[in-house]
C-alpha positions as CSV (number, residue, x, y, z in Angstrom):
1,X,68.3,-21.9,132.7
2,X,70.1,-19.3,131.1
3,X,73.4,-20.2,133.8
4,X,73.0,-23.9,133.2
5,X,73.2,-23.3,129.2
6,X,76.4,-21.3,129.8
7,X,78.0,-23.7,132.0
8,X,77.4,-26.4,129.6
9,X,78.6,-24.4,126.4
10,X,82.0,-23.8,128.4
11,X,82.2,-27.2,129.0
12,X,81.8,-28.7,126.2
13,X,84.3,-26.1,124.5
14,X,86.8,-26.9,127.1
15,X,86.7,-30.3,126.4
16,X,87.5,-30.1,122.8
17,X,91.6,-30.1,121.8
18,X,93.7,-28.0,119.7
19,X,92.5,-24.2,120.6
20,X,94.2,-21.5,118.7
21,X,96.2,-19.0,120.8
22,X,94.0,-16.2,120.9
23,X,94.7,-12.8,118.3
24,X,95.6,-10.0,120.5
25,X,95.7,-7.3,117.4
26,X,95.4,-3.6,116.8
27,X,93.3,-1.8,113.9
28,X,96.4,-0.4,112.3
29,X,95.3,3.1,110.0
30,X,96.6,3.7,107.0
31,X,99.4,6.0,106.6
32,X,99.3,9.2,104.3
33,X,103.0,8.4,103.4
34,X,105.0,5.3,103.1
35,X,106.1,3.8,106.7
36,X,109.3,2.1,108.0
37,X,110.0,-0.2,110.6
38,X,110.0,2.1,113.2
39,X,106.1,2.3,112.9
40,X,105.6,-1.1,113.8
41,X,107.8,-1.6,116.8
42,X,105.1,0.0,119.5
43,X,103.1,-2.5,118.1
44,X,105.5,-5.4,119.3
45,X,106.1,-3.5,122.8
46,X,102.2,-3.4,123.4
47,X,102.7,-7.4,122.8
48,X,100.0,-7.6,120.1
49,X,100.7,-10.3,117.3
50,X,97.7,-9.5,114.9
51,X,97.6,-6.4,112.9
52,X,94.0,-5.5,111.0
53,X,95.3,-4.0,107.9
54,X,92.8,-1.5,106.5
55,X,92.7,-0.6,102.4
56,X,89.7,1.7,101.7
57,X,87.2,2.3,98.9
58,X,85.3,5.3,99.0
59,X,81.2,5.8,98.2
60,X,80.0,9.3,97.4
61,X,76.7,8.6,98.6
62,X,74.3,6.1,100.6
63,X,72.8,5.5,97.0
64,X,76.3,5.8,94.4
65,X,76.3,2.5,92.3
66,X,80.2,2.8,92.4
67,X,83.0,2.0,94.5
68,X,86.0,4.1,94.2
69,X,89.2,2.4,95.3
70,X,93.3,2.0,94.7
71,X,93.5,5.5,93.3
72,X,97.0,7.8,93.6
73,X,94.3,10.3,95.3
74,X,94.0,8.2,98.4
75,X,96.6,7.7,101.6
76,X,99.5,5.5,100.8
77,X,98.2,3.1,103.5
78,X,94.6,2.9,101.7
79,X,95.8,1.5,98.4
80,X,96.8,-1.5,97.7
81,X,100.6,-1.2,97.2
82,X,100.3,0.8,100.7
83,X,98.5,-2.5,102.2
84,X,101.3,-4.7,100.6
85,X,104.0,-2.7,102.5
86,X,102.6,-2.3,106.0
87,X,101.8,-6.3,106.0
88,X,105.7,-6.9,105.3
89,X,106.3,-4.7,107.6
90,X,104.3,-6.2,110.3
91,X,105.3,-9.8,109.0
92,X,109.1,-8.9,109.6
93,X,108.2,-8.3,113.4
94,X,106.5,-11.5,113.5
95,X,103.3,-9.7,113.7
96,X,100.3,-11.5,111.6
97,X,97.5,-9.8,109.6
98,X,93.9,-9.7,108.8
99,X,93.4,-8.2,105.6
100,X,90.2,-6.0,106.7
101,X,89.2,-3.8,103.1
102,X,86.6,-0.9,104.1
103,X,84.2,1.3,102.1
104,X,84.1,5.0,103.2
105,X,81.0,7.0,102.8
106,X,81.4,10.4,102.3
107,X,81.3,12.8,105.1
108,X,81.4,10.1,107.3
109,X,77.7,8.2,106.6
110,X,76.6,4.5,108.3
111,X,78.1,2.4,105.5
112,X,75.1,0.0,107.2
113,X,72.7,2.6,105.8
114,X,74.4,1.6,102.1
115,X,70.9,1.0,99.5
116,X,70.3,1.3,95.7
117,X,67.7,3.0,94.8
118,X,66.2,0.0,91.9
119,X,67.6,-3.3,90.7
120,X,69.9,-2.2,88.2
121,X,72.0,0.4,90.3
122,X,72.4,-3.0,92.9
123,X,74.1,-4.8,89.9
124,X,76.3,-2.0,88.9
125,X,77.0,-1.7,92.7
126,X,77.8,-5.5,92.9
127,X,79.8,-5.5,90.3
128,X,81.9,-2.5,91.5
129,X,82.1,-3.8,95.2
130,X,83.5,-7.4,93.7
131,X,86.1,-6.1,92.2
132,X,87.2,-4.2,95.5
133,X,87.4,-7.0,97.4
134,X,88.9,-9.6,94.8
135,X,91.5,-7.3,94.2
136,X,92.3,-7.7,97.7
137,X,91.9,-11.1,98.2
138,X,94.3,-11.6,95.1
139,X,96.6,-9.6,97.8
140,X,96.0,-11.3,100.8
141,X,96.8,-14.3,99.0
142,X,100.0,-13.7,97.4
143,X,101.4,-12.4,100.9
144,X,99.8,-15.3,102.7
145,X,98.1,-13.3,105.0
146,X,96.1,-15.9,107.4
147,X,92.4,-13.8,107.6
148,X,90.4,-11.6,105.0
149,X,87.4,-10.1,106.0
150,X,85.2,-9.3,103.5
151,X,83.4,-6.2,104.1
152,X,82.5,-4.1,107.5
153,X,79.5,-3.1,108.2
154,X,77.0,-3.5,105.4
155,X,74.1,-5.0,107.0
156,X,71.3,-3.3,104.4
157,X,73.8,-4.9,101.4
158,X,74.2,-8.2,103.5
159,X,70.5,-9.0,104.4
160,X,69.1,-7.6,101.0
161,X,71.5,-9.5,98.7
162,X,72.1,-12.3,100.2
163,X,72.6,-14.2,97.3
164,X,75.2,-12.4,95.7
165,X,77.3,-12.7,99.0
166,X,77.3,-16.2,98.6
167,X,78.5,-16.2,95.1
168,X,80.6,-13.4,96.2
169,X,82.3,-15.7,99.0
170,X,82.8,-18.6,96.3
171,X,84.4,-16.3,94.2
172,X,86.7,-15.1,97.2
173,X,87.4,-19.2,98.0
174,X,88.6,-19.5,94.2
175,X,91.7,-17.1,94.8
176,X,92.3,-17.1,98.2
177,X,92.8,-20.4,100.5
178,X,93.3,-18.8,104.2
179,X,90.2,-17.9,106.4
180,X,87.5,-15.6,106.1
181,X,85.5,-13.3,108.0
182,X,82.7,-10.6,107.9
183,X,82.7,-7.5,110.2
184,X,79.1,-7.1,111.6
185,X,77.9,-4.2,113.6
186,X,77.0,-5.3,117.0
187,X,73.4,-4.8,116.9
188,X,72.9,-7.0,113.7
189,X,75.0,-9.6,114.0
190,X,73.3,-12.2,114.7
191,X,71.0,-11.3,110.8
192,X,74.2,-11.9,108.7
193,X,72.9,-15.2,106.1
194,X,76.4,-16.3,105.7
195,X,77.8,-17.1,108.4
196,X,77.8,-20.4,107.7
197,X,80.4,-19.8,104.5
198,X,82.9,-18.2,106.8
199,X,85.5,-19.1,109.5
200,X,84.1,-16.6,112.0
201,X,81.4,-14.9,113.6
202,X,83.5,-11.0,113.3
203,X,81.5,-8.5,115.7
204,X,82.0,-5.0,115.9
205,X,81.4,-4.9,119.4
206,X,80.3,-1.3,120.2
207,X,77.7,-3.2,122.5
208,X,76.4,-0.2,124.9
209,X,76.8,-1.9,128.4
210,X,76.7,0.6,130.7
211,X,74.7,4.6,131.7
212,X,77.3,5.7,134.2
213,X,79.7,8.5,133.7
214,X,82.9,6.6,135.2
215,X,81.5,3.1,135.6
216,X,83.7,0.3,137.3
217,X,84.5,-3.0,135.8
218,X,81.8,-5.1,137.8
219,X,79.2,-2.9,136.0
220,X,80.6,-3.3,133.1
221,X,81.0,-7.0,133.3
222,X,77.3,-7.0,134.4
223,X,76.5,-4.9,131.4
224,X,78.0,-7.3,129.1
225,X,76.0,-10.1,130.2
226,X,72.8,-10.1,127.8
227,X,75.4,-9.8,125.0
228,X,77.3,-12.4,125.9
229,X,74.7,-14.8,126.3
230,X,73.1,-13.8,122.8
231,X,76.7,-14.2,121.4
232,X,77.5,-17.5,122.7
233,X,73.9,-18.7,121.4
234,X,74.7,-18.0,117.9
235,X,78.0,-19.7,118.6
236,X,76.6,-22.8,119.6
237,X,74.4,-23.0,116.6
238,X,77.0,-22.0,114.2
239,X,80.0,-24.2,116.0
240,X,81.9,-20.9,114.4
241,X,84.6,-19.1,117.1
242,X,83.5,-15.7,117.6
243,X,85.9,-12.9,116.8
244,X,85.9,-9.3,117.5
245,X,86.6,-7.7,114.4
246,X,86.5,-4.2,116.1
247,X,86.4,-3.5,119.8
248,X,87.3,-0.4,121.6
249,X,86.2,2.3,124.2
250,X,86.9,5.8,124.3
251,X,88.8,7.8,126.9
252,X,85.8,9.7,127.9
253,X,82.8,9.9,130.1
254,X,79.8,7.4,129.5
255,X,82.3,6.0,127.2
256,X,80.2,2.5,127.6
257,X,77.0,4.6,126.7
258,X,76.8,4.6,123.2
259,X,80.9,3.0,122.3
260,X,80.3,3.8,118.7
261,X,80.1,7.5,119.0
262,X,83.1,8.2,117.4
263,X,81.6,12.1,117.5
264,X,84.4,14.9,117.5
265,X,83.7,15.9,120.6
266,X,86.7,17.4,123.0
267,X,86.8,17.0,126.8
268,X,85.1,15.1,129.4
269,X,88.7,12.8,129.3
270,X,88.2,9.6,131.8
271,X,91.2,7.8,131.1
272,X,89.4,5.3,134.3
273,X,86.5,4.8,132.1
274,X,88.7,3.6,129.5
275,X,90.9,1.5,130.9
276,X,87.6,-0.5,133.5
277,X,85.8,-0.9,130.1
278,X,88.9,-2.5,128.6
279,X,89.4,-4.8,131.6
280,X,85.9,-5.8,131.7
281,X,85.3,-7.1,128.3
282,X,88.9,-9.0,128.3
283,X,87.8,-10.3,131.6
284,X,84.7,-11.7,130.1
285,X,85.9,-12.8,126.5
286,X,89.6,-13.7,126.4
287,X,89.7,-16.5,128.4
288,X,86.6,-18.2,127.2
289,X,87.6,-20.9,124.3
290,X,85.2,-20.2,122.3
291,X,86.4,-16.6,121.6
292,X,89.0,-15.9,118.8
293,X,90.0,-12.7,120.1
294,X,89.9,-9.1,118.5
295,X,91.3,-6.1,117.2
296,X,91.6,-3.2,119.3
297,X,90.3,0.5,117.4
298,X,92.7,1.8,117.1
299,X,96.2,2.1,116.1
300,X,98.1,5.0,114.5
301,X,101.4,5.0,112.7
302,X,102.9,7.7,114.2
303,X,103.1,6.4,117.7
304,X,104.7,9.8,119.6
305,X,102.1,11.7,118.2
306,X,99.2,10.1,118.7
307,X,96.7,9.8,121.5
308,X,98.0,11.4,125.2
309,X,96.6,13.3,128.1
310,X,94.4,15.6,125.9
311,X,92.9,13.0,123.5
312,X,90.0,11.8,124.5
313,X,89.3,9.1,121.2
314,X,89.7,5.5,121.2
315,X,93.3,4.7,120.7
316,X,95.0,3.9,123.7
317,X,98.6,5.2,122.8
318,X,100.5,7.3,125.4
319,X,97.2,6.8,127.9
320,X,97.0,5.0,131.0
321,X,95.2,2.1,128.7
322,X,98.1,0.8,127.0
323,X,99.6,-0.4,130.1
324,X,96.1,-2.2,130.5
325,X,96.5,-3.6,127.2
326,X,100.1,-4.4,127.0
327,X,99.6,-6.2,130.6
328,X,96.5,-8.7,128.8
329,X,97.9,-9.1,125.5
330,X,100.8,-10.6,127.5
331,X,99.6,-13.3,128.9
């Protein structure tokens, strides 16, 4: 039944016209200091065309009724005349962007976990978090930037007040005419009430799909197979293209275990993991139409500097994996 219902989903999609190109991006950090050009041309030579550009607001607890945000105290890259610069940056390269604004907990806490403590303390924490995201939506409009998503992440703050999301997203609508988003973490994505009010499905997709220490890519595509039928479910109720808002494997050991673990760990490097994890879920995603594509976690300014032999996080720069990347994004 289950093969049938997939066979017939893919047909029907493939029988509809006028399919985007899919977005082969990166999740492009923030700077500390102001960047030139030359930080976006390994970007173009890794043949992605989307950039995720990433402004932060910062939370000093799970409970703090306050968003902190656009402050001379944060990175260049993390305020909002920071964002402005990196998406003409990107633009000039012919590179496009989502406009992906963050919150930050400190030390590093599930921004999922994110819940006031009484009613009034949620209003104040509306209140603050509105005028995070309109100031950025005020920006991704005047720079024409084609998708904002809205927030990352939040499921507690997304299931619990679901009504102020709503007027949130008219709000959003009222300033900004492109296409919108929401960032949901893999195991809750199919909980967000609002998908309806948005132009896609964005997943997180830290989906754990395989125990094995160096798995190879037909585990891993059999690993994805329970997700992928859940995802294209919601899909076909929704008739809303999915897109992965984040995706990503680290260059380590079980690194399809837990994919989230973003840990500080050192060692156990398996640039093979990386790169049959990476194959795997392109194999299963990109060329299916009902997929938007994603953005790849992630991307540092400072190119020469970043990733290598010893690194065993998620970016792929100077590792085997962006060869894998540059060869998919390609075609």
């Amino acid at each position: 039944m289950r093969t049938i219902f997939l066979l017939l989903l893919c047909f029907g999609f493939c029988n509809c016209s006028g399919q985007k190109p899919k977005i082969n991006g990166v999740s492009f950090v923030g700077a500390p200091n102001e960047i030139t050009s030359k930080a976006v041309d390994p970007i173009v030579q890794v043949n992605a065309d989307w950039a995720a550009v990433m402004p932060f607001g910062f939370v000093k607890s799970l409970t703090t009724p306050s968003v902190v945000f656009n402050i001379e105290r944060q990175w260049w890259g993390e305020r909002r005349d920071g964002a402005k610069r990196t998406i003409e940056l990107l633009n000039d390269q012919g590179i496009k962007v989502m406009l992906k604004p963050q919150i930050w907990v400190w030390r590093g806490e599930f921004t999922g976990n994110i819940n006031m403590q009484s009613e009034e303390d949620w209003k104040v924490f509306e209140k603050s978090y509105e005028s995070f995201i309109l100031l950025y939506a005020v920006l991704a409009e005047e720079m024409n930037v084609p998708i904002l998503c809205i927030g990352t992440e939040l499921h507690t703050f997304v299931q619990k007040r679901s009504d102020f999301w709503k007027r949130l997203i008219a709000k959003i609508r009222a300033v900004y005419k492109g296409e919108l988003t929401y960032a949901e973490n893999w195991d809750q994505f199919e909980k967000a009430p609002f998908w309806d009010q948005v132009d896609y499905i964005g997943i997180d997709a830290y989906f754990p799909i395989s125990e094995s220490q160096t798995p190879n890519v037909e585990e891993l595509k059999q690993g994805w197979q329970k997700y992928k039928y859940d995802i294209m479910a919601l899909q076909s109720k929704l008739k809303k293209p999915i897109l992965f808002t984040e995706y990503g494997y680290r260059s380590v050991h079980y690194t399809g275990k837990q994919p989230w673990d973003s840990s500080k760990s050192n060692g156990n490097i398996d640039f093979t993991a990386q790169n049959n994890a990476l194959t795997a879920l392109y194999d299963e995603f990109w060329k299916e139409p009902w997929f938007a594509g994603g953005f790849l976690w992630k991307w540092y300014h400072n190119h020469d500097e970043s990733g290598g032999k010893n690194n065993n996080r998620f970016t792929i720069q100077n590792k085997p994996a962006e060869d894998i990347v540059r060869s998919f994004y390609k075609k």
